[in-house]
C-alpha positions in Angstrom: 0.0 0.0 0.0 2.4 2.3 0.5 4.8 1.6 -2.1 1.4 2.8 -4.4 1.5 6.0 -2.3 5.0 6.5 -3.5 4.0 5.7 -6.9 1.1 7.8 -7.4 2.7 10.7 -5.7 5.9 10.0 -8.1 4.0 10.0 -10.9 1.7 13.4 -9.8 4.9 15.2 -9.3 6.0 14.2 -12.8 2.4 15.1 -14.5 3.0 19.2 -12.6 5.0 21.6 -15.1 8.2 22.5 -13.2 8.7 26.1 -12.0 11.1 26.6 -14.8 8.1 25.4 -17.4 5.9 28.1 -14.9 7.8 31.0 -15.3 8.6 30.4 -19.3 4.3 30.3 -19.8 4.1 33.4 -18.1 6.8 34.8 -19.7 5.5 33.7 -23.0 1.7 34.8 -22.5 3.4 38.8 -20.8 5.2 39.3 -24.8 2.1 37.8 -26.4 0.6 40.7 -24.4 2.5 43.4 -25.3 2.8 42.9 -28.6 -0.6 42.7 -29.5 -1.2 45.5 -27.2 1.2 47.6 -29.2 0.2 47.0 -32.5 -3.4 47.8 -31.5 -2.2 51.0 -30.0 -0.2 52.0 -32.9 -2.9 51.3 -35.5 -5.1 53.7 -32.8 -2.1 55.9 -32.7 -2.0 56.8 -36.4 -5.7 56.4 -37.2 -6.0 59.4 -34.3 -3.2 61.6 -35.9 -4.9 61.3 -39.0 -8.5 62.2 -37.6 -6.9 65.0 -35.8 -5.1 66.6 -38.6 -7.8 66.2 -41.0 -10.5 67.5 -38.9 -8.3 70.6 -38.4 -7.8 70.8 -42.0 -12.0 70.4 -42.5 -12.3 72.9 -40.2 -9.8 76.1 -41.2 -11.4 75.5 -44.6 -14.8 75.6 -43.2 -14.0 78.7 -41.2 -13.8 80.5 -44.4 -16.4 78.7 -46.5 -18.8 76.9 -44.7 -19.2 73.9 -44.3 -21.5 72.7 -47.1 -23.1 73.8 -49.9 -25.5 73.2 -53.3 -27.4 74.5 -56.0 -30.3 72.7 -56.7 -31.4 71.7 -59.9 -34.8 69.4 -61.1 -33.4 69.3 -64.5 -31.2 66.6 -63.9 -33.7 64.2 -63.1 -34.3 64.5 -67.3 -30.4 63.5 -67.6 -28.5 60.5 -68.0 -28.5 60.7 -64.1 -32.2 60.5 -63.9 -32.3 56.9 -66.0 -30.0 55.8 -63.9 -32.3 56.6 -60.9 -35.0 54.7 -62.7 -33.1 51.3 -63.5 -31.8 51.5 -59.8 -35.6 52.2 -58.3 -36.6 49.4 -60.6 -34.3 47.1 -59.2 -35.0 48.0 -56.1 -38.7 47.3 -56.4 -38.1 43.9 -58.6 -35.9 42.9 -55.0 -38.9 43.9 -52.4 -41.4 42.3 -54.6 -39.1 39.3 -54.4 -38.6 39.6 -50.6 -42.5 39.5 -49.8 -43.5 37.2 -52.4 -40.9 34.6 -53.8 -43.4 32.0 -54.8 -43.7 34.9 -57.6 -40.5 33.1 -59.4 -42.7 30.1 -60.0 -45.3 31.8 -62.2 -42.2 33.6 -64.3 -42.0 32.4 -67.7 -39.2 30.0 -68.8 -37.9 32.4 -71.0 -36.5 34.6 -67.9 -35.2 31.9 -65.8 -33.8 29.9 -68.4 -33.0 32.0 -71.2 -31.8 30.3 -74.9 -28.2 31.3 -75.8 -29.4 33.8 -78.0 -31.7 35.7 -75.7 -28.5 35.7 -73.6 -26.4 36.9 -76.8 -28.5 39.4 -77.5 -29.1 41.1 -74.2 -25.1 40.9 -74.0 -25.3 42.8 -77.7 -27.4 45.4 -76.8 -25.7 46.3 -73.6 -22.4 46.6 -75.0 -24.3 49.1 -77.9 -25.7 51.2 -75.1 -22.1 51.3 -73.4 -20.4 52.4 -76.4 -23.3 55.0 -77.3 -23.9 56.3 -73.6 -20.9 59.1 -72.5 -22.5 59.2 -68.5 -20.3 56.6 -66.3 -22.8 56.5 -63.9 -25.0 55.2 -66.7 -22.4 52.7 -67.6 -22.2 51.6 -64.2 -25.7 51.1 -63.3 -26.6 48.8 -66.4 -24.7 46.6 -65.1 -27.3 45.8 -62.2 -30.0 44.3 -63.9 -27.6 42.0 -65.3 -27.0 41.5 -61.4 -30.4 41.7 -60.2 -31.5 38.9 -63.4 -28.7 36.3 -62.0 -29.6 37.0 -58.4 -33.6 36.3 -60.0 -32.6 33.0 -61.6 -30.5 31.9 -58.4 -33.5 32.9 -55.8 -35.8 30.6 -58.5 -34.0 27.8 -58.5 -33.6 27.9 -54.6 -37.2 29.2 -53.6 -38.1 26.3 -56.0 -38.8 24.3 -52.7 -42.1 26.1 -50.5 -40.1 25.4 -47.9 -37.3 28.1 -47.8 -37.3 31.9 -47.8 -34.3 34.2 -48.5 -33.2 36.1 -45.6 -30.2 38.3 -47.0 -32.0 41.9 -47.6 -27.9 43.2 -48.0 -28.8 43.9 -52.0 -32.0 45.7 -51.0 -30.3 47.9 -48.9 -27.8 48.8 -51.5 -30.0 49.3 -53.8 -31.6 51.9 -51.3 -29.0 53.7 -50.4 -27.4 53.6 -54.0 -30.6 55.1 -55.5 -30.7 58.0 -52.6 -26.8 58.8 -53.2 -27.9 58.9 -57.4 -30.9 60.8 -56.5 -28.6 63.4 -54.6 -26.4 64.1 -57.4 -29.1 64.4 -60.1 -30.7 67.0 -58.7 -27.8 69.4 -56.7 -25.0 70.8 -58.5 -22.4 73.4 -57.8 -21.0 72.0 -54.6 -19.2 74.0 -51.6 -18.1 74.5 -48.5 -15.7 72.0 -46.5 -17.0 68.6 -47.1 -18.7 69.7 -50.5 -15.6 71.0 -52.4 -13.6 68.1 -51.3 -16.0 65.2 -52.0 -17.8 66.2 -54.7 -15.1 68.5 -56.9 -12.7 67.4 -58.9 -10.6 70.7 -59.1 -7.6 69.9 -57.2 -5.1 73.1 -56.1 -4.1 73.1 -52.7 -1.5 76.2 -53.0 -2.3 79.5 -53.7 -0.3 83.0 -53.7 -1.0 84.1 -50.4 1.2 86.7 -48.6 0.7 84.0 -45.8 1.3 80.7 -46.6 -0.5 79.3 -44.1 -3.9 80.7 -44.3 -6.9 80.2 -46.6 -6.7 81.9 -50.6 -9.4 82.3 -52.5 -7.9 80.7 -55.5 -7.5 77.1 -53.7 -9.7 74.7 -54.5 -9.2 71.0 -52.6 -11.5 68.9 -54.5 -10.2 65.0 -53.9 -12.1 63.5 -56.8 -9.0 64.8 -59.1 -6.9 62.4 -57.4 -9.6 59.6 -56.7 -10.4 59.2 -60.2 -7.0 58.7 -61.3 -6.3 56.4 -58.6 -9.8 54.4 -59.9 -7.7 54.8 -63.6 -4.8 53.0 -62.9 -6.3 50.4 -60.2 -8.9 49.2 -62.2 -7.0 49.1 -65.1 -4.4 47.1 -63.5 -7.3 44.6 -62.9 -7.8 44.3 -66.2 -4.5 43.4 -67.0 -3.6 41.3 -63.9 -6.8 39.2 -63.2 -7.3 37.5 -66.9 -3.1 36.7 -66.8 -3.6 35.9 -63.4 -6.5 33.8 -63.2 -5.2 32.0 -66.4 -1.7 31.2 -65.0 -3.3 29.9 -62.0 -5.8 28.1 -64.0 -2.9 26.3 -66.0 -0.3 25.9 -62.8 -3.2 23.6 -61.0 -4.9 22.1 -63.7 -2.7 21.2 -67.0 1.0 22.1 -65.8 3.2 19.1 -65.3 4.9 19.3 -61.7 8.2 20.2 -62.8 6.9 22.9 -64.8 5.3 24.3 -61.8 8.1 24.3 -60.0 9.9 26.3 -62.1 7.2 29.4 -62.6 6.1 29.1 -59.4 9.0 30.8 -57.8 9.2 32.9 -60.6 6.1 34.7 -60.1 6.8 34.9 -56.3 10.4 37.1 -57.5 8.0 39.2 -59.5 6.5 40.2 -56.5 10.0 40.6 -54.8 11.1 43.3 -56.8 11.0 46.6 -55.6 7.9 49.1 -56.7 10.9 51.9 -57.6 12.5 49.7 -60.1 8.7 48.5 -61.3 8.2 52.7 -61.5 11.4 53.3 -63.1 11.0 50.6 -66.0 7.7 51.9 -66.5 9.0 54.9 -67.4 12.3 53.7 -69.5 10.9 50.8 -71.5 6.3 50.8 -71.5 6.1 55.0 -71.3 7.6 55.1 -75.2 5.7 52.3 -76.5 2.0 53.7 -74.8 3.3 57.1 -76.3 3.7 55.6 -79.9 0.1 53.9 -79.3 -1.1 57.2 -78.7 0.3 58.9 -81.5 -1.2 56.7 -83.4 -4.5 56.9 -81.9 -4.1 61.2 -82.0 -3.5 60.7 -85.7 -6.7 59.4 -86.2 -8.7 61.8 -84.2 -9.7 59.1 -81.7 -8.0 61.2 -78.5 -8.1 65.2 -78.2 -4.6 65.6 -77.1 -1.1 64.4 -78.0 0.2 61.6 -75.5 2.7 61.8 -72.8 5.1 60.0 -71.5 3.7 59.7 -67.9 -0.2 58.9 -68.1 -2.4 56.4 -66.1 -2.2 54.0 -69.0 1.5 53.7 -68.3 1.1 53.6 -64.4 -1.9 50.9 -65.0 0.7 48.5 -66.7 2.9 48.4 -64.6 0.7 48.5 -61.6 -0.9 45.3 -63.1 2.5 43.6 -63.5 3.1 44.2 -60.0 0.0 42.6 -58.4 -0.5 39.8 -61.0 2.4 37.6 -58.8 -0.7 38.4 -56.0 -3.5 36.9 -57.9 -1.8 34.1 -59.5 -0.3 33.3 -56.3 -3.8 33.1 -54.2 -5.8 31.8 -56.9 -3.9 28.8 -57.5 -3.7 28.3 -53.6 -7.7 28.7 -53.7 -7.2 26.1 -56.5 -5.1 23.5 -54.9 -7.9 23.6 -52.0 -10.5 22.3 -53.6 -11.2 18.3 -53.1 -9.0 16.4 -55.3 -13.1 14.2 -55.4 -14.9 16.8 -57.4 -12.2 17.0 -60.0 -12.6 13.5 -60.4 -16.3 12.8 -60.1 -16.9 15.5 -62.9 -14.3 13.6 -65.0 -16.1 10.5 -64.0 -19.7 11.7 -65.1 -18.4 12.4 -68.4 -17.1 16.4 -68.2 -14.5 17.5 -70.7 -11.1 18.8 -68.5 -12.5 22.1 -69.5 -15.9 21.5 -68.5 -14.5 20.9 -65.3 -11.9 23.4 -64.7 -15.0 26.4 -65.5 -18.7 24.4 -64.3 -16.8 23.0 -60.7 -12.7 23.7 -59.7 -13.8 27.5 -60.5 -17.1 27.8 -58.9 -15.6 25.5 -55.6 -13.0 28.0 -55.2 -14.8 31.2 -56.1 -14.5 32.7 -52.9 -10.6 32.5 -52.7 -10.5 34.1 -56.3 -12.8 36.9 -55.2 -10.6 37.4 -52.6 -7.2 37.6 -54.3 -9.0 40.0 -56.5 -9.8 42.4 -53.9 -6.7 42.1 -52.3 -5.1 42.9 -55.2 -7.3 46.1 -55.7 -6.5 47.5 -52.2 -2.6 46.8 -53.2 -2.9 48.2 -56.6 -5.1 51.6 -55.2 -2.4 51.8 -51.8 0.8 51.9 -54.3 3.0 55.0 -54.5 6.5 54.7 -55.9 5.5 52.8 -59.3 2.5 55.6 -60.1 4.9 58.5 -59.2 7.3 57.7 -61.6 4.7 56.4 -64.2 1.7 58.4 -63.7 3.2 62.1 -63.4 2.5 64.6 -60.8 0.0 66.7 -62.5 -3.2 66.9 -60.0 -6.2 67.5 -63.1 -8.4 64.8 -64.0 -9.0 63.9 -67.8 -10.7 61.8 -69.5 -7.9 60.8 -72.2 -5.7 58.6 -70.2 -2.7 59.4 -72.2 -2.0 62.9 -70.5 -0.4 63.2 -67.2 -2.0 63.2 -63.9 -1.4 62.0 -60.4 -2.9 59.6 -57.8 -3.8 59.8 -54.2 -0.5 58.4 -53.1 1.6 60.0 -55.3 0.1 63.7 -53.8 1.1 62.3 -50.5 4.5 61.3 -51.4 5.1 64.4 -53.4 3.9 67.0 -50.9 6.2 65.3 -48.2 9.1 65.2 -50.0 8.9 69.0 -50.5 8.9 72.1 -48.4 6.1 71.9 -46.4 5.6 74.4 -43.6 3.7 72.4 -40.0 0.9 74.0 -39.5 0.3 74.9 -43.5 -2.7 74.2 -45.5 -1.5 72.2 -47.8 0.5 70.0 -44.6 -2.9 69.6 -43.6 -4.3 68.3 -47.0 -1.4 65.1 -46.5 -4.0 63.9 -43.7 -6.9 64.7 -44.8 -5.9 62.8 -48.8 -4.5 60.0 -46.4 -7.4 59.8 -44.4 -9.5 59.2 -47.1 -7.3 56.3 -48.7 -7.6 54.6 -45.2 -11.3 54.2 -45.4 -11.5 53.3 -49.0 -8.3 50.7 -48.3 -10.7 49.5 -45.3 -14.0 49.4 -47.1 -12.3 47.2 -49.6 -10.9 45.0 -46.6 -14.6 44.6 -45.5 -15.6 44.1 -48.9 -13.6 41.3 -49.0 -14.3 39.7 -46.0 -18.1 40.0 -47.0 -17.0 37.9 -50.6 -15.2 35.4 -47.9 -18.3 34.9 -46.0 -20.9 35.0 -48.9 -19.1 32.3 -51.1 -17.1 30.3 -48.8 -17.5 26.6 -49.9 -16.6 23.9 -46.9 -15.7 20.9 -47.4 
C-alpha cells in the first residue's frame, strides 16, 4: 500500500510543469501581451493623428467657406442621371417584390429563368451598344445591375423552387436603397461647396495658392479630392484588367494542366516578380512601357480618336505596370484557392463524363470562387495603396482627364510628393497630407470589408 502511495505521488509530481516550465508560460503569455497590445495602439495611434489633422484641415477651410453647400437643380432628373435613378428604383422594387412574395419566381415564364443562348447573346449585344453610345459613367455603371439583379432572380428561382425556404439576406436591398438616394442626390444638386462639399464632390484639385501668408486660406485654392480619386480608380482598375485575366489564367494552368516540374519552375518565378522593388517596377515603366504607350497614342491622336497628343507619364502607363506588379498576387492566391478544392470533385466530374475544361470552368472555379474573389480584392486594395510605381509612371499633375494618355497623379503620389517638399507644419496644404491619407484609409478598409463579405458569402466547406 504504500509503495502505491509512492508511486502515485511520483507519478503526480512528474504530470505538474516545473517552475522553470511556470515562469517560461508566463513569460510567453506577458510578450504575447505586449505585442498585440502595441500593435493595437499603434494602429489607434496613427488612425487618431490622421482624424486629428484632418479634422483641423476640414475645419480652417470651413471657417472661411462653410461647411457645405448646393445649387439645386430638377433638371437633372431628365439626364443621364435620372435613368439611372430609374433602373436602380426598378431594381430596387423587382428585389422587395421578391422579398415578400418569392413564390412569384414560379409563375415567371421559362424564357426569364432559363434564357436560350441567343436571348443571352442578345441582351449581352445590346448592352455593349448602349455602353459604347452612352458618354455618362454612372450610366455605364448602373446597367450593369440588372444583369446582377437577373442572375440573383434566376439563383433565388432555382432555390425558392422548394415552399419550404425563404431568402433572408435583404444586404442587395439595402444597397439598392442607399445607391438610388446617393444617385438621387447628385441628379438634382449641382455646384458644390463648403468644407466637405468642395472636397467630395469636386474634382478641381489646387491646394497652394499666392497668399502673402502661406498658411492661411486663398481664394484661388480649390481641394477637390475627386481629381486624385479618379485617377487612382484609372490606374487600379485598369491594372485589374491586366492582372486578373493573366492571373487567373496562369493559375488556371499551374493547377490544372502544368506538369509538376513545370510548376516548379514558374512558381518561384512569379513569387520574385512580387519581390522586386515598386521603384525599379516605376522606373522601368518609365524607361521601356512610357515610349511604346506614347507611340500607341500617336497613333491613336493621328486618327482623331483622343483630343490631345500623348505623354510620357499617363495612367495607361502607371496601370501597366501597376498590373504587373500585383499579378504575382493573384496568380499566387488563386492557385492556392485552386489547390484547395477536393481532389473528389475533380474526379467525379471527369467520371460523369465532363470535358477537362468543363471541369476546370462548371466546378474547380465555382468550388473555389470565394478564394479568387478574394485575391481579386486584395489585389485592388494593393494596386489603389501603391505610390513609388504611379509617381514615376503616372506624373504629378493633380487634373483629372478623361484621355488617359496625359499626365495626372494619384492619391498616393500627392502624399508622397507633398512630403518630399517644403512643407511648412501647421500649413494648408500640410494639412491636406492627412486629410488625402485619411480618405485612402477608409476606402483601403471598405475594400478590406468588402472582401471579407465575398469570404463569408461564397465560402464553400468541405
Amino acid at each position: 500500500m504504500t509503495a502505491l502511495n509512492e508511486t502515485e505521488v511520483k507519478q503526480s509530481s512528474e504530470d505538474e510543469p516545473s517552475l522553470l516550465e511556470r515562469i517560461s508560460k508566463e513569460r510567453t503569455r506577458y510578450i504575447l501581451f505586449f505585442t498585440s497590445t502595441s500593435v493595437i495602439l499603434i494602429t489607434l495611434g496613427i488612425i487618431q493623428t490622421l482624424l486629428f489633422e484632418a479634422t483641423t484641415f476640414f475645419s480652417e477651410v470651413a471657417d472661411g467657406r462653410g461647411w457645405f453647400s448646393a445649387e439645386m437643380d430638377l433638371s437633372g432628373l431628365a439626364s443621364s442621371s435620372g435613368m439611372a435613378l430609374l433602373v436602380l428604383v426598378a431594381c430596387l422594387a423587382l428585389e422587395w417584390g421578391l422579398s415578400q412574395r418569392p413564390q412569384f419566381l414560379s409563375k415567371a415564364p421559362a424564357l426569364v429563368t432559363s434564357p436560350t443562348k441567343p436571348v443571352v447573346y442578345g441582351l449581352v449585344a445590346a448592352t455593349a451598344i448602349l455602353w459604347l453610345v452612352v458618354e455618362s459613367f454612372l450610366l455605364c455603371l448602373v446597367l450593369l445591375v440588372p444583369w446582377f439583379m437577373w442572375k440573383r432572380t434566376v439563383n433565388a428561382y432555382l432555390v425558392l423552387s422548394s415552399p419550404s425556404s425563404k431568402s433572408t439576406d435583404k444586404s442587395v436591398m439595402y444597397g439598392l436603397f442607399f445607391g438610388s438616394l446617393t444617385v438621387l442626390f447628385f441628379s438634382i444638386t449641382t455646384n458644390y461647396g463648403g468644407a466637405l462639399g468642395e472636397f467630395f464632390f469636386s474634382t478641381q484639385w489646387t491646394p497652394t495658392g499666392a497668399c502673402a501668408d502661406r498658411r492661411s486660406l486663398c481664394d484661388n485654392m480649390s481641394f477637390g479630392v475627386n481629381s486624385l480619386l479618379f485617377t487612382t480608380i484609372q490606374v487600379a482598375f485598369g491594372a485589374l484588367f491586366i492582372a486578373v485575366p493573366l492571373g487567373v489564367g496562369c493559375a488556371i494552368y499551374l493547377s490544372e494542366y502544368a506538369s509538376p516540374r513545370l510548376v516548379a519552375v514558374v512558381k518561384p518565378t512569379l513569387e520574385l516578380l512580387a519581390g522586386i522593388p515598386s521603384v525599379v517596377y516605376g522606373f522601368f515603366a518609365f524607361i521601356y512601357i512610357g515610349p511604346l504607350v506614347v507611340e500607341f497614342g500617336e497613333f491613336a491622336f493621328a486618327r482623331g480618336w483622343i483630343d490631345a497628343p500623348p505623354n510620357v507619364l499617363n495612367p495607361i502607363n502607371g496601370a501597366i505596370v501597376v498590373g504587373v506588379m500585383i499579378l504575382p498576387l493573384v496568380a499566387s492566391m488563386s492557385e492556392d484557392a485552386l489547390r484547395a478544392v477536393p481532389n473528389e470533385l475533380r474526379e467525379g466530374s471527369l467520371a460523369l463524363g465532363a470535358t477537362r475544361i468543363e471541369t476546370t470552368f462548371r466546378v474547380m472555379i465555382q468550388a473555389s470562387l470565394s478564394g479568387i474573389l478574394a485575391s481579386i480584392i486584395l489585389a485592388l486594395s494593393r494596386a489603389v495603396g501603391e505610390t513609388m510605381a504611379v509617381t514615376l509612371a503616372v506624373g504629378t499633375v493633380a487634373v483629372y482627364t478623361t484621355n488617359m494618355f496625359l499626365p495626372a497623379q494619384t492619391m498616393t503620389a500627392y502624399i508622397a510628393q507633398r512630403v518630399g517638399g517644403d512643407l511648412p507644419f501647421g500649413e494648408i496644404g500640410y494639412l491636406t497630407i492627412f486629410a488625402v491619407g485619411l480618405y485612402l484609409f477608409v476606402i483601403t478598409l471598405c475594400l478590406n470589408l468588402l472582401g471579407n463579405k465575398v469570404l463569408s458569402a461564397y465560402r464553400e466547406a468541405y
